[in-house]
C-alpha positions as CSV (number, residue, x, y, z in Angstrom):
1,X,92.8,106.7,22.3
2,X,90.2,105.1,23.8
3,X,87.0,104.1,22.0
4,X,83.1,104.4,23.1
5,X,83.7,99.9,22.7
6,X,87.1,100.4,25.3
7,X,84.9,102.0,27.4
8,X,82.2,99.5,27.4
9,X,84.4,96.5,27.5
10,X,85.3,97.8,31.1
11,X,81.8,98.0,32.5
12,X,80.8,95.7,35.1
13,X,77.7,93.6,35.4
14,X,75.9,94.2,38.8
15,X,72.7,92.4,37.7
16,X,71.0,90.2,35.4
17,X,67.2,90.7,33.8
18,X,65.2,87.8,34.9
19,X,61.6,88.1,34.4
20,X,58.9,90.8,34.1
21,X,56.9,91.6,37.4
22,X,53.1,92.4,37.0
23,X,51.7,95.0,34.3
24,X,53.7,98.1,35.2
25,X,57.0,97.4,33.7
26,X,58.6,96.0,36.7
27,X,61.4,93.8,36.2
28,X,62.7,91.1,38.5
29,X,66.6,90.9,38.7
30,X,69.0,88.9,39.7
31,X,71.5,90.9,41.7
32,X,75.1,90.1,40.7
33,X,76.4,92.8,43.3
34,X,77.0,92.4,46.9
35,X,75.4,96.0,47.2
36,X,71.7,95.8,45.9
37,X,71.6,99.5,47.3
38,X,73.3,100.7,43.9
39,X,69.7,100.4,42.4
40,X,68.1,103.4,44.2
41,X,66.1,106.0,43.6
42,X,67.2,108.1,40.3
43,X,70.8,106.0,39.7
44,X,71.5,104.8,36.2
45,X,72.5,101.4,34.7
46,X,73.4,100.2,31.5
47,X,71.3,97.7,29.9
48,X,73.2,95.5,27.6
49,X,70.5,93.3,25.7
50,X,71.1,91.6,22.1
51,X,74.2,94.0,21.6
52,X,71.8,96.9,22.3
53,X,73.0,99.4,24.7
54,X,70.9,102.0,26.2
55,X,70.8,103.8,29.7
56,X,68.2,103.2,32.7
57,X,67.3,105.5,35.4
58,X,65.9,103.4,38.6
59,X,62.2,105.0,39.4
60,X,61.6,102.5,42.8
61,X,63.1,99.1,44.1
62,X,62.6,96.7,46.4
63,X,64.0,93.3,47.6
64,X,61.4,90.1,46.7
65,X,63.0,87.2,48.2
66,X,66.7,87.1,47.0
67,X,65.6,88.7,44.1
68,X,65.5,92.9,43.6
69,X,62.3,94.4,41.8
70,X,63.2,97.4,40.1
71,X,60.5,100.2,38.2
72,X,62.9,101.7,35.4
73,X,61.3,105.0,34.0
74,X,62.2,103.8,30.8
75,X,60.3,100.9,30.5
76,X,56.8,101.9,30.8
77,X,54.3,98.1,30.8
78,X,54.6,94.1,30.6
79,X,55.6,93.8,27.0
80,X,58.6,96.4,27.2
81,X,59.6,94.6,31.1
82,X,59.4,91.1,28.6
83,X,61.6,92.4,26.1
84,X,64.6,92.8,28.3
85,X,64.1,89.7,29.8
86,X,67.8,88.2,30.3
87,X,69.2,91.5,29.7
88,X,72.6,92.4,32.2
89,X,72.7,95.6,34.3
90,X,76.3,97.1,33.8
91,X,78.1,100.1,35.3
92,X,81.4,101.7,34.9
93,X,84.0,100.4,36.9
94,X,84.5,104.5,38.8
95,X,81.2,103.9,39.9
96,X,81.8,101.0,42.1
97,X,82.3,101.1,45.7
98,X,85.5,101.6,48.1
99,X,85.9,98.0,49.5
100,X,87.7,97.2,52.7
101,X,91.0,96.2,52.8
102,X,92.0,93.1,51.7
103,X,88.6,92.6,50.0
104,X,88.3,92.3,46.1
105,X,85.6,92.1,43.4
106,X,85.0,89.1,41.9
107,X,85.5,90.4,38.3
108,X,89.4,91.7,39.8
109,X,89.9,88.0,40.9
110,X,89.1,86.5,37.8
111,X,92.3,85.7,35.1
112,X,94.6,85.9,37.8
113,X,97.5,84.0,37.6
114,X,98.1,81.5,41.0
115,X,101.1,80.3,42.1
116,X,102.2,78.5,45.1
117,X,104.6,80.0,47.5
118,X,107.4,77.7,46.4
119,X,106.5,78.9,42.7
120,X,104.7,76.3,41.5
121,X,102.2,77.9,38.8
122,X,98.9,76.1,39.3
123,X,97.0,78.5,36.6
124,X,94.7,81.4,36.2
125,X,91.4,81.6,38.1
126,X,88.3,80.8,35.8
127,X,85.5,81.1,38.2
128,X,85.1,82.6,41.7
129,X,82.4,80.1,43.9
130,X,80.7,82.1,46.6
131,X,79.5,79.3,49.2
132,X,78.3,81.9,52.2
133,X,80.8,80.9,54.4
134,X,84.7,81.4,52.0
135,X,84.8,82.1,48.2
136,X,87.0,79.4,46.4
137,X,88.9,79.9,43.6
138,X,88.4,77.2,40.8
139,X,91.9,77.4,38.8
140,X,91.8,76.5,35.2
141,X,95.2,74.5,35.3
142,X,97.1,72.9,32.5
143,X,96.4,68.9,33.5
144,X,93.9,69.8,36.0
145,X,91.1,72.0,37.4
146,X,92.1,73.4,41.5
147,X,89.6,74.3,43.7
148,X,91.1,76.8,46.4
149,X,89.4,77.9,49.3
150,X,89.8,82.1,49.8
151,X,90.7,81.9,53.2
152,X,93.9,83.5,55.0
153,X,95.6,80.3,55.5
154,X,96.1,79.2,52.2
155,X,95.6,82.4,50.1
156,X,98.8,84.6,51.1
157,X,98.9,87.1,48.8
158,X,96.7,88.7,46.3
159,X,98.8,91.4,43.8
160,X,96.1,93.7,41.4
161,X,98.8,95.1,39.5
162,X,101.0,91.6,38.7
163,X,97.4,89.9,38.8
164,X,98.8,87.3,41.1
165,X,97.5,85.4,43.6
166,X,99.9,83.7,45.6
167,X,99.0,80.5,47.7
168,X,100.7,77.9,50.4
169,X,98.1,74.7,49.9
170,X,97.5,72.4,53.1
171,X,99.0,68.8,52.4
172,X,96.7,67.4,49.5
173,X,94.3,70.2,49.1
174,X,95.9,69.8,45.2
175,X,95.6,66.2,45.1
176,X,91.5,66.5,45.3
C-alpha cells in the first residue's frame, strides 16, 4: 500500500525558490523544467521547504531574464515571499508532459546503469550536464568518473524499464 511519503518521494522538482521580488509576495524562481509554461494561471505546485509541504496555486507569472516571477495566492507580502526563499517547486510525476520520442527527463536519466556495447559496465549516471548544444552524462564509475556526450553516435540505446543506457564510445572518449 502506498503511503502519503511513497507518494511524495515520486514528485518531481520543476523549480527552485530563489529570492523574493518586490513587496507583493512575488517570488523569483529558478526554473528546473524545460516548460516554464507549467506555472500558469490557477496550476498548483508543491512547495517543499524545511520538510514542510504545502500546496500553491499560481495567481500570475512572467519570465525576468532566465529567471520566472511567479504571484502565488498563498503567499500574500515580502516577509511570507522571504520565508520560502530556497524552497523547491514539485509536482507529481502524471502531471508531466508527453515528450517526443526518444527524448527523456532528466530525473528518468539519472541512476541508470551504462554499459558499452561490447558489455563493458562503465557505471550509473550521477549527473545529467545540459551545455545548450548535447546533454552529457557524467558516469559515477568504479575507478573513475566518464563524461559521455548524449548524442546518437555514441548513446545507442536508452531502456526505461532495465534503466540502461547502452553506449559505443569513439576511440578514447574513456581515456579523458
Amino acid at each position: 500500500m502506498k503511503t502519503p511519503m511513497d507518494e511524495y518521494d515520486q514528485m518531481i522538482t520543476v523549480g527552485k525558490i530563489v529570492k523574493s521580488q518586490g513587496i507583493k509576495g512575488e517570488v523569483r524562481i529558478w526554473p528546473l523544467t524545460d516548460f516554464p509554461e507549467r506555472f500558469k494561471n490557477d496550476s498548483t505546485v508543491l512547495l517543499d521547504i524545511n520538510g514542510e509541504i504545502k500546496p500553491l496555486t499560481v495567481e500570475h507569472s512572467w519570465k525576468h531574464k532566465k529567471f520566472l516571477v511567479v504571484k502565488f495566492k498563498e503567499i500574500t507580502d515580502m516577509n511570507s515571499a522571504e520565508a520560502v526563499k530556497e524552497g523547491l517547486l514539485k509536482v507529481s510525476p502524471d502531471s508531466l508532459q508527453e515528450l517526443p520520442r526518444d527524448t527523456y527527463y532528466i530525473f528518468e536519466i539519472l541512476g541508470m546503469e551504462v554499459i558499452t556495447s561490447d558489455g563493458l559496465t562503465l557505471g550509473s549516471v550521477k549527473d545529467v550536464i545540459r551545455t545548450g548544444s548535447n546533454d552529457v552524462y557524467v558516469i559515477d564509475g568504479q575507478e573513475k568518473e566518464y563524461m559521455i556526450p548524449a548524442i546518437r553516435e555514441i548513446v545507442k540505446d536508452i531502456d526505461r524499464e532495465k534503466r540502461l543506457i547502452t553506449v559505443e564510445p569513439i576511440e578514447g572518449l574513456l581515456d579523458l
